[in-house]
N, C-alpha and C positions, 0 to 999 in steps of 0.2 A: 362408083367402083366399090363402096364399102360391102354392098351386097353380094360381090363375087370375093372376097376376100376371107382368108379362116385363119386360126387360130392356134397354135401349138407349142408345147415346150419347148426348148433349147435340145439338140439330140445328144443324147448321151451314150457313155460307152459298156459300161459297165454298172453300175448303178442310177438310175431315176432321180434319185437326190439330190445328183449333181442337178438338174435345171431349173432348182426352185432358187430363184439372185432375190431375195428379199430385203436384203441390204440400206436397197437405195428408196427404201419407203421409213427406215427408221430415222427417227428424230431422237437428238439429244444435248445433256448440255457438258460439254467437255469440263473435267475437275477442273483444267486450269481457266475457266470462265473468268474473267474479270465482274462480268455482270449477271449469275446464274439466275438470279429473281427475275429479271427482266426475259433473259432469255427463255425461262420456262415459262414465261407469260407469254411470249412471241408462238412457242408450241403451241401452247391453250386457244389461241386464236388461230392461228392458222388451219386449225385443226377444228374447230367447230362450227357448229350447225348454221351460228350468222357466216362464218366465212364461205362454207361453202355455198350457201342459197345467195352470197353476194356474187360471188364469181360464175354461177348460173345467170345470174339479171346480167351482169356485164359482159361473157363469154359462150356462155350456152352450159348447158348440161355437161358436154362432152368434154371441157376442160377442168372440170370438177377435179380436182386433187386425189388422185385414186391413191385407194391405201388408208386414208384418214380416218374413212367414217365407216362401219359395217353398216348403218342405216343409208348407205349410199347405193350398196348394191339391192335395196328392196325397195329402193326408189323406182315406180312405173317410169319416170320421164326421162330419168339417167339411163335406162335399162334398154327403153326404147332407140335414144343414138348411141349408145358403147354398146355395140356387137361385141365387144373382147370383156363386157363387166362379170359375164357367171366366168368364166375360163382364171380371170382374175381373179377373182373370188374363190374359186377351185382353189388356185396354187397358194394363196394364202392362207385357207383353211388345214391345207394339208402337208405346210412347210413345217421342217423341224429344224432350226436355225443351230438348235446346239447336236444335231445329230445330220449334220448335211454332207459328210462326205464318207465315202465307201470305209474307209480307215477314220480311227479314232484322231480329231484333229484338238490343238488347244485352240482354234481358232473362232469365232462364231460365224456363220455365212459358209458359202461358197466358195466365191470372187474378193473375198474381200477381207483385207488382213490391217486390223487394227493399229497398226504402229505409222508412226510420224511420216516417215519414208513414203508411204505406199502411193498418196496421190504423185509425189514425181514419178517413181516407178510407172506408175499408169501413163503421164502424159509423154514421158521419154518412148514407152511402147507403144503407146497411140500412134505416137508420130513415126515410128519406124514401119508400122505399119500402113499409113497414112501414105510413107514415100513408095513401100512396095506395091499397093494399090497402082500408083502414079506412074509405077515403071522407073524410078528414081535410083533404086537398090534392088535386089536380090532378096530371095526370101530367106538363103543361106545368111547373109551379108548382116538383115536385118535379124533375126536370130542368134547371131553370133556379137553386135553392138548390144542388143537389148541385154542377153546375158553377163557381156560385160560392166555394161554399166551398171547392172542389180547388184552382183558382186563386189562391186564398187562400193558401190551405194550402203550396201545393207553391213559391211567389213569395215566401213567410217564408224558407222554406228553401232561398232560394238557387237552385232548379232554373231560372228562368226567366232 
C-alpha cells in the first residue's frame, strides 16, 4: 500500500505557515529539571548516530527517529523505505518556528503554546473530539465544553 500513498501539508487557509507543526520533533530540558545534566545527556543519546543505527538493527530503518539526525535524510537505506523522508525534510528545512503564523504571535510553533496548561487543554479536547467522532455529542456541544473548560482553565491560571 505504501507505493499508492503521497504526501502533503496540513491545508491551510490563509497562509502556508500555518502547516509546518515542528513542535513535536523538539527536545528539551525544562528550567525546573530536577536532573538537567542527566537529562541533556538522555537528548545526546537519543539523538545520535549509535542510537539511531541501534533502532535500525532492532526495528528497520523506517522507525528511525525522524527529526533527529539531518544525516538521516542522506541516508540510501532510510530513503529507500520512508517515502515521506524528502517531503519531511522539505518542511523542516523550510519551517520558521519563530515566524509561523499569519499575525505576529509571542508564541513559538503553530499548534503549540508553551504554558503549563496546554497538555490538559489538549487531552480535554482530544477527548471531546474523540466523543463527536463516536457520535457521543454534537459538534456544537463539543465546541461549546472545550471552550468552556479553556476559559476555565487558562482564568485559574491567571492568564485572563
Amino acid at each position: 500500500m505504501a507505493d499508492s500513498l503521497g504526501f502533503a501539508p496540513a491545508p491551510v487557509s490563509i497562509t502556508p505557515k500555518g502547516s509546518r507543526w515542528l513542535w513535536i520533533w523538539a527536545l528539551a530540558v525544562p528550567s525546573a529539571s530536577k536532573l538537567p545534566t542527566e537529562a541533556l545527556q538522555f537528548i545526546f543519546w537519543a539523538t545520535s548516530k549509535d542510537y539511531i543505527k541501534a533502532v535500525e538493527k532492532e526495528e528497520g530503518w523506517v522507525a528511525a527517529p525522524p527529526g533527529t539526525r539531518y544525516s538521516t535524510y542522506y541516508n540510501k537505506e532510510y530513503v529507500s523505505v520512508a517515502p515521506f523522508a524528502s517531503f519531511v525534510l522539505n518542511v523542516i528545512e523550510k519551517s520558521e518556528p519563530k515566524n509561523a503564523t499569519l499575525q505576529p504571535s509571542p508564541n513559538t510553533g503553530v499548534q503549540y503554546i508553551s504554558i503549563p496548561e496546554f497538555p490538559a487543554l489538549g487531552v480535554y479536547v482530544g477527548n471531546k473530539i474523540n466523543q463527536t467522532l463516536r457520535g457521543k455529542i454534537t459538534i456544537k456541544t463539543a465546541l461549546k465544553d472545550a471552550q468552556q473548560f479553556s476559559e476555565r482553565k487558562i482564568g485559574a491560571a491567571g492568564y485572563k
